[in-house]
Each structure stands twice: as structure tokens, then as C-alpha cells.
N, C-alpha and C positions, 0 to 999 in steps of 0.2 A: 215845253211845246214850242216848236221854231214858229217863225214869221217868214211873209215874203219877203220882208229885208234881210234875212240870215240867208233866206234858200238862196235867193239871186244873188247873192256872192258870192257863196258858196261854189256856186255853177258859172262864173263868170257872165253873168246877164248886162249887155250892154245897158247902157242908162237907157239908150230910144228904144229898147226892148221893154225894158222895166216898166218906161212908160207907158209905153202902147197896152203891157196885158193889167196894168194900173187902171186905165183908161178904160176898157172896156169892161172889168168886175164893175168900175165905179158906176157905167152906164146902167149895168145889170143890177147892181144896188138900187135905184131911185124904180127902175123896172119892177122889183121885187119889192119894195115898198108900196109902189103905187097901185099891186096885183089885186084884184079885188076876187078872184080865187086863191087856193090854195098851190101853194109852191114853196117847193124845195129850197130856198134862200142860201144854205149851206153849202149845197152843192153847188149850187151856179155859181157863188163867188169862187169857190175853189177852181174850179173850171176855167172859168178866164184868167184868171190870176193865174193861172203857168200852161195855158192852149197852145205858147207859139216857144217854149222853152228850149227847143231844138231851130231854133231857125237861123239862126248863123250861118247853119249849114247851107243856107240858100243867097244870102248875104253876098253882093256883088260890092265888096267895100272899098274901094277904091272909087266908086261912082257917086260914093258920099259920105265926103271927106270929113263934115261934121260930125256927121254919128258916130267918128270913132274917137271924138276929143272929149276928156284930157289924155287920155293913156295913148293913142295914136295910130296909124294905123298898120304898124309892126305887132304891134300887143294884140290887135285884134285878129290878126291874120294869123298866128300862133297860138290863141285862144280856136280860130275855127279850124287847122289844125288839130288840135286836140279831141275835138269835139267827133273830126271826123274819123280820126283813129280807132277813138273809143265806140262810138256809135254807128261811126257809117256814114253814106253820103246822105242819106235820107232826114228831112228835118223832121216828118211828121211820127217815121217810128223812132226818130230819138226823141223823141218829146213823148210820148208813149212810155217808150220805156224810164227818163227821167221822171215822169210823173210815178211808175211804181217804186223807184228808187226814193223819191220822197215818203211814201207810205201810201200815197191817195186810194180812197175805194175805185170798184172797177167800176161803181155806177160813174163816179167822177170822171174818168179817164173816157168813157161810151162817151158823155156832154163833150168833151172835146173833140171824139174825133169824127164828134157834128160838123165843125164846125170847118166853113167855105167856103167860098162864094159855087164852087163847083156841085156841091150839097144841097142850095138851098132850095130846088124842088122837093128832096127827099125830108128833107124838113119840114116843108111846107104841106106835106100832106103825115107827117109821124103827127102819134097823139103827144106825146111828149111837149106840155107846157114848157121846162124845163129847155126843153131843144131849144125852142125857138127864142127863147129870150140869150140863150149864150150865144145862137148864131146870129139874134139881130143888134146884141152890143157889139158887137164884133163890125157888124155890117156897117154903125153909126161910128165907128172911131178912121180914120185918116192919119196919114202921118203927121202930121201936126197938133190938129186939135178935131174936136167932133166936128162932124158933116151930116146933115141931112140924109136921105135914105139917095135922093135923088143925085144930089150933089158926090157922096160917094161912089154913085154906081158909076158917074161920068171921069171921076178922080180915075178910080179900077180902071176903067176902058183906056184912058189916056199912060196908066201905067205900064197894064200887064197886056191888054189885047193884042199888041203891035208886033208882038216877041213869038203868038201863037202858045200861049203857055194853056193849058187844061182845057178851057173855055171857046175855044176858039174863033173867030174872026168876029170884029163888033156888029156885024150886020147876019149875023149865022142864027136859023132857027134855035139852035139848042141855047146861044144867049141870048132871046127874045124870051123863050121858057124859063130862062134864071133870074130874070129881071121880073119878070110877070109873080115871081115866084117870092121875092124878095119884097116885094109892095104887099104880095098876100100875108108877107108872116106879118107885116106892119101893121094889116088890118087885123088878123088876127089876134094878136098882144091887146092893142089897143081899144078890143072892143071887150077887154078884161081886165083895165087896167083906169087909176083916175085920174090920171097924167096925157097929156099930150104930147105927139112927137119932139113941139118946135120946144117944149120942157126941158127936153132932153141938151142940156147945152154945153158951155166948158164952162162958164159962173157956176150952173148948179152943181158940174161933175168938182170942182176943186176944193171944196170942203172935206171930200170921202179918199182923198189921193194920198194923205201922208195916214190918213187910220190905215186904209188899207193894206198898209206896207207893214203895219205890227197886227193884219189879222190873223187871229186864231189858226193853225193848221193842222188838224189833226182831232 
């Protein structure tokens, strides 16, 4: 039975990648512990642990010159080369389909391709417990370390809004509705769960970070 330490090398998974879908199973770990319903544990961790495994493909890496050290950033520009040969320009159906190349069930692969910020209307009203916890770990992790719900969403605005990417403009009705939207799944979790938002932190996530990396797959 592999691990996410085999797959991600396997597949050339940058480390800030590795970290990031680390980071956000881990979030969904303490989520699904704290769940005071029933939930699918298996799947969500599966799900975060490889949601962004095509994303290279989106990857401006020259604009961040850290994330491609130690290997640099020749190796990494010939890693997403590759990537886009085999797959295409698209991160989310190469991640799709490397998720069925792994083995994953297709419920597995649905949880991811929850997950968004552009989604999380459609989230926020799916019955799917299950959704909403893969799309709101996702929603607390940052490039660096976890953020707040609040604090993220101003991270995103300051990241991608400026560019016009999906979501468009930071003062645009439709991300007034994704934002509205984003606070609801927060309530919703939370009023199923025994844990608190501000719980959710990088002290409590760094214990589940190096298990995660020999969890089960499969």
C-alpha cells in the first residue's frame, strides 16, 4: 500500500506543494475528529492530501524563487514541462486524472473537485458534510502557515483578485456571495463539531504532518 511520501515523488511534487495538501488533510484531521456527526474521515483525508496535485501547471515560478529550492528553478520548469505534455495546460483536470492514476475512488476525486474558493456557494448549500470540510481546510491553510477564515480571504483578495482570475473584482457582487458563503460553511462545521475555529492552528496542525505523509492509501 503506497503513502503520500511515495505518490509525491513519484509525481514530482514540489516540497510547498507537499506541504500545502499536508496542511490542509491535517486541518481536516482535527475537523473530523472534533465532528460530533458522522463523517467519512477516509475520504477527506484522501482528498486533501493530493486536491492540488496538478498544479504546477499554474505555477508562475520564477516569482518564487524559494519554492523551487533545493533542486532550482531549471528542474522545476522541466518538471512542469512534463507535466504539461502529459496532462495539458489544465491543473485541475490533471489532477483529476492523476488522482485516478493513483487508484482513488470516484467519490474521492467528486471531494476534490469541490474544492475552490470559486465553489464555495455551491458548497455551501450541497448536503455533503464531507464537502464542506475539504473545502473549509483548504480555505484555512495560506501559503505559509494556517489563517483564519477572515484573514485568508483578505490573503486571496490581495493574491489573486488583481489579476481578474475566476472570481472577479474584490468589490464584485459575485465575491460578496463567495465570501458570505465561506463564513456560512464556517458556521455550519462548527455547529457540528467540538473544536473551535481559533483551535485550528499550526501548534495543533504539526503533530499530524510527518503521519500524514505515511498515511494509508488505498
Amino acid at each position: 500500500m503506497k503513502t503520500p511520501r511515495e505518490i509525491y515523488s513519484a509525481y514530482k511534487i514540489m516540497p510547498s506543494l507537499q506541504l500545502h495538501q499536508l496542511r490542509v488533510a491535517a486541518v481536516a484531521k482535527l475537523l473530523c475528529e472534533g465532528c460530533t456527526k458522522p463523517i467519512n474521515e477516509h475520504d477527506v483525508i484522501l482528498a486533501c492530501l493530493f486536491h492540488d496535485m496538478g498544479n504546477i501547471l499554474k505555477f508562475d515560478l520564477p516569482v518564487f524563487p524559494k519554492f523551487t529550492e533545493p533542486e532550482g528553478l531549471e528542474y522545476w520548469e522541466s518538471v512542469k514541462t512534463e507535466y504539461r505534455e502529459k496532462y495539458g495546460e489544465d491543473e485541475h483536470t490533471a489532477t483529476q486524472t492523476i488522482m485516478s492514476e493513483i487508484g482513488l475512488p470516484r467519490d474521492v476525486i467528486h471531494l476534490m473537485e469541490g474544492v475552490g474558493f470559486s465553489k464555495v456557494d455551491r458548497v455551501a448549500t450541497a448536503d455533503s458534510f464531507e464537502q464542506k470540510v475539504v473545502q473549509y481546510s483548504d480555505l484555512r491553510v495560506g501559503p505559509h502557515h494556517i489563517l483564519s477564515l477572515e484573514e485568508r480571504i483578505d490573503e486571496g483578495r490581495k493574491r489573486y483578485l488583481g489579476s481578474g482570475r475566476s472570481v472577479g473584482a474584490p468589490d464584485s457582487t459575485r465575491f460578496r456571495v463567495l465570501i458570505e458563503s465561506a463564513r456560512e460553511i464556517e458556521q455550519q462545521i462548527f455547529a457540528n463539531t467540538s473544536i473551535k475555529p481559533e483551535d485550528i492552528n499550526d501548534a495543533a496542525i504539526a503533530p499530524l504532518i510527518e503521519k500524514l505523509r505515511e498515511h494509508p492509501v488505498g
